[in-house]
PAKEVO-921550 format. One record per residue (C-alpha): x, y, z. Coordinates in steps of 0.001 Angstrom, whole numbers, always signed. Layout:
PAKEVO-921550
X:Y:Z
...
This chain:
PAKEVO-921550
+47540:-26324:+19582
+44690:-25654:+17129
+43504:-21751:+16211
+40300:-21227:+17974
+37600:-20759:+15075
+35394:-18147:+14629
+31789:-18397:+13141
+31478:-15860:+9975
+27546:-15903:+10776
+28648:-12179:+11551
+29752:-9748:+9371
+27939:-6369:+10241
+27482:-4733:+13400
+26700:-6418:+16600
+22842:-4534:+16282
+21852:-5892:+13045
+20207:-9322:+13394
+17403:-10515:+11512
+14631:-11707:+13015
+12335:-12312:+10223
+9650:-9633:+9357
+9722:-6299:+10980
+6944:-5343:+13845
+5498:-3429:+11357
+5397:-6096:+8614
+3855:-8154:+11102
+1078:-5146:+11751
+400:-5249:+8100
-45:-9081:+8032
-2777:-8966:+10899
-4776:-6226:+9226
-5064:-8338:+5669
-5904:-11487:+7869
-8695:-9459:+9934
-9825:-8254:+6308
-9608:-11232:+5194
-11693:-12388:+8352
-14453:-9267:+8220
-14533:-10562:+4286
-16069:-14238:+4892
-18482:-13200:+7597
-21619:-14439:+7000
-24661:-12974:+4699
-26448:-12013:+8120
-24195:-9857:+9565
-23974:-5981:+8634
-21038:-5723:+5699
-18952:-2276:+6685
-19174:-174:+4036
-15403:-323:+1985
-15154:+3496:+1333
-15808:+4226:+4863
-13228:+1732:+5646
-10819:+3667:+3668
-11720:+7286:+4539
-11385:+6132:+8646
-7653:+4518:+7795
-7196:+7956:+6281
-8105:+9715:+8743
-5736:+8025:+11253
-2274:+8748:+9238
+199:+11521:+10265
-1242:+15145:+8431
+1583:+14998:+5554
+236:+11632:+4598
-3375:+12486:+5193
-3151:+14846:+2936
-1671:+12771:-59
-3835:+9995:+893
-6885:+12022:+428
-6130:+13934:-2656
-5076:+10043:-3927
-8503:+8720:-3175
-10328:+11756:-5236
-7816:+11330:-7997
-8997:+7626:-8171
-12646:+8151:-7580
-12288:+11027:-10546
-10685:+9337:-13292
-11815:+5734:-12610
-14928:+5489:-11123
-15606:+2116:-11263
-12974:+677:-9280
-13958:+25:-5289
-12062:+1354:-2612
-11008:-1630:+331
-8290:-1658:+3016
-5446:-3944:+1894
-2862:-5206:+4317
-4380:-1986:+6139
-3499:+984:+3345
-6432:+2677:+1521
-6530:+122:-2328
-8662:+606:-5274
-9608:-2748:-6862
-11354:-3807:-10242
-13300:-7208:-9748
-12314:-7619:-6209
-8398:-7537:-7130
-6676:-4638:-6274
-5301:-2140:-9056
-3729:+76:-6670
-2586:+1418:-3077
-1670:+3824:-1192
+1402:+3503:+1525
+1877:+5734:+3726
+5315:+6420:+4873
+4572:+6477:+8645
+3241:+2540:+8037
+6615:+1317:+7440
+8505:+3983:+8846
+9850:+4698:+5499
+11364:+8364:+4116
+8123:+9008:+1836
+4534:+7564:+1232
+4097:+5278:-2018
+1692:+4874:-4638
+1783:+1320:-6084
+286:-325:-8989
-31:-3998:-8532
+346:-6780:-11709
-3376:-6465:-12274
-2387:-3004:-13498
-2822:-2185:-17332
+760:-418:-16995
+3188:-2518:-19093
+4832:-732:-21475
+7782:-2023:-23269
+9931:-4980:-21033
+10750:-2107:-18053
+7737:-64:-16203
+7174:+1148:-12657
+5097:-461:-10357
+5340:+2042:-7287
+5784:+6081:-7278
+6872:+8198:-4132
+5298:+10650:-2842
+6204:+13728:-1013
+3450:+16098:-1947
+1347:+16742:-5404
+1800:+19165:-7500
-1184:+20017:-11007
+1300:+17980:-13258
+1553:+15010:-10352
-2111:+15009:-10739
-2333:+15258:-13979
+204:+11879:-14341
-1334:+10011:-11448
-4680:+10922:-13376
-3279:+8756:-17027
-1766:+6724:-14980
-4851:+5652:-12733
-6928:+5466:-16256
-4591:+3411:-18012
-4242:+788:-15200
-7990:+635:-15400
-7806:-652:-19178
């Protein structure tokens, strides 16, 4: 009589199958394709206004993350000026020649333990071979500020 075989697709718990990307992944890539969408409507039609974009999607997170999110946005629009504010993949983003710089994540989007501030490739940041690309946040502090402040200026350059 032969052992019965079992499959080893199983190793964890019963619960944890993957299914792919998460309901909230899948949130995130609908928003980019409807701003993606909004983006290549034609000349005619009324263009929404990017920082208005923004400051709404603000003003729909939780109160902890409102409350980074905004001081984030005045932190950009102080120390780099020229970069526009757009929704990416839904979060508030700051781009430089239509390609954004950075973004803020807010930890209710993901269902994560804190909100993020990210810095995409286009960012100036590189120093040495080994650099961060994302910071969390759990509230700001003057010398938070302060940091996100060089750091915002020198992804700019």
């Amino acid at each position: 009589m032969k052992p019965t075989q079992t499959s080893a697709k199983t190793t964890g718990a019963v619960d944890e199958q993957h299914d792919g990307f998460t309901d909230e992944e899948r949130a995130a890539m609908k928003e980019r394709a409807k701003e993606l969408k909004t983006a290549r409507r034609s000349p005619r039609a009324a263009k929404p206004d990017p920082e208005s974009e923004v400051l709404a999607k603000i003003a729909e997170m939780p109160e902890a993350d409102r409350v980074l999110a905004e001081r984030l946005h005045d932190l950009v629009k102080a120390n780099a000026p020229t970069l526009s504010p757009k929704l990416w993949y839904g979060m508030p983003a700051y781009a430089k020649n239509g390609k954004v710089l950075c973004f803020f994540q807010s930890a209710q989007k993901f269902k994560t333990r804190y909100a993020t501030l990210g810095f995409s490739d286009q960012a100036a940041l590189d120093e040495g071979t080994l650099w961060p690309t994302a910071y969390a946040l759990t509230q700001l502090t003057a010398a938070d500020e302060a940091r996100i402040g060089t750091l915002i200026k020198k992804a700019v350059n």
